[in-house]
C-alpha positions in Angstrom: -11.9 -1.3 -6.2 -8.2 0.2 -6.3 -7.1 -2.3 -8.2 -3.3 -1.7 -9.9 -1.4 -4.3 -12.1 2.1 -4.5 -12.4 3.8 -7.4 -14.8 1.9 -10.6 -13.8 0.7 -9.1 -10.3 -2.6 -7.6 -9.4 -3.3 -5.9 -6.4 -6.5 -3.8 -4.8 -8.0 -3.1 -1.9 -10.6 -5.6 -0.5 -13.5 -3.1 1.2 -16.0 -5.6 0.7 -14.8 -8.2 3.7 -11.3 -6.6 5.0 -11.6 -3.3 5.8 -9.7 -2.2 2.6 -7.0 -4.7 3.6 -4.4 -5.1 0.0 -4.9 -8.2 -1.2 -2.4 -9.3 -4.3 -3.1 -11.9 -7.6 -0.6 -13.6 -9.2 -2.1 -14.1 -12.7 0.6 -16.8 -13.5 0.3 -19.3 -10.6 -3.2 -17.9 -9.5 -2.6 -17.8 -6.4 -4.0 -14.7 -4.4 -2.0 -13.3 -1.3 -3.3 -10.8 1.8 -0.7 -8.2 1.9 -1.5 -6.0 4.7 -4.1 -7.0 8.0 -5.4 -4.4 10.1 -7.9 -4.1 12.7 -9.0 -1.2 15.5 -5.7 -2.2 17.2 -2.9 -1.9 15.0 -4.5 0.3 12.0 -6.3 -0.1 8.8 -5.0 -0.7 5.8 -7.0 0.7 3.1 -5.4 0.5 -0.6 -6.9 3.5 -2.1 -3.6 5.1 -2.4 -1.5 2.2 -3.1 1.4 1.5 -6.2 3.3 -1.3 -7.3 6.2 -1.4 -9.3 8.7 -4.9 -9.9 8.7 -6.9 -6.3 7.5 -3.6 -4.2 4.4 -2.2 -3.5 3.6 1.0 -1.4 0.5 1.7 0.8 -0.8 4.4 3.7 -1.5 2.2 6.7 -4.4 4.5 8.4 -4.8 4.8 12.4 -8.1 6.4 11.6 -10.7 5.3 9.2 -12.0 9.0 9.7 -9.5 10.0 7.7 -8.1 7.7 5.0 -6.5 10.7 3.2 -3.4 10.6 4.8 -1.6 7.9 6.9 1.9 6.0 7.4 3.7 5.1 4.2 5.3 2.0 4.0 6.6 -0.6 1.5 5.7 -4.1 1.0 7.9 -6.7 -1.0 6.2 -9.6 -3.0 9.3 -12.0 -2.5 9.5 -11.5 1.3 6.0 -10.9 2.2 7.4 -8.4 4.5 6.7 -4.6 5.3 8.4 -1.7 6.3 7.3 1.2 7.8 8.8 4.5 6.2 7.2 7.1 7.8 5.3 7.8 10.9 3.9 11.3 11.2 0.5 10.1 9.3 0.3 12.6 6.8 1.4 10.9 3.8 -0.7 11.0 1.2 -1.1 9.6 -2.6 2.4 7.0 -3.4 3.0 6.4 -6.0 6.2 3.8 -6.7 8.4 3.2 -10.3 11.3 1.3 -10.3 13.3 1.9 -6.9 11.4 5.3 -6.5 8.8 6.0 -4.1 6.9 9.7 -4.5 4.2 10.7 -2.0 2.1 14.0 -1.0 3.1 15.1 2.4 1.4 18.3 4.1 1.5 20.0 0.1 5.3 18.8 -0.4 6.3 16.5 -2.5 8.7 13.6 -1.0 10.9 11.5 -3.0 12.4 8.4 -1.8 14.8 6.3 -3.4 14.6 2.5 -2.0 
């Protein structure tokens, strides 16, 4: 469900046993990586707004599954493994990432973001 590809990566959102937690497939090595972990306590992660683009991919983390409209946008990178938070007022809405540029939805603006 959610599922995006980018190059020889896969990613979507695992509803069925992780909460909508982002779970990535590399087709070339098969090897299948959990991106994002969330629980009651630090937030869901739910990958139905979610991009990828090169080594990055953007999510909403979500501090309420009541609403998984809008949450915290942040940016994960495939070489790391590590995330960064880029915003924190829960509102963002619907990334989108190309190249080194992240767009999102944020209270009817539009936010661009060059990373």
């Amino acid at each position: 469900m959610f599922s995006h590809i980018y190059g020889d990566k896969v990613i979507w959102s695992d509803f069925y046993n992780r909460l909508g937690n982002i779970r990535m497939y590399d087709i070339i090595t098969g090897q299948q990586t959990e991106v994002t972990t969330g629980d009651d306590k630090t937030g869901y992660d739910t990958g139905g707004s979610t991009g990828i683009s090169g080594k990055k991919i953007v999510y909403l983390k979500h501090d309420n599954l009541a609403n998984i409209d809008s949450g915290d946008l942040y940016i994960y990178n495939t070489y790391t493994g590590k995330s960064k938070q880029l915003t924190s007022d829960n509102t963002a809405q619907t990334p989108a990432i190309s190249g080194n540029v992240i767009v999102w939805s944020d209270s009817g603006s539009i936010c661009v973001l060059n990373c």
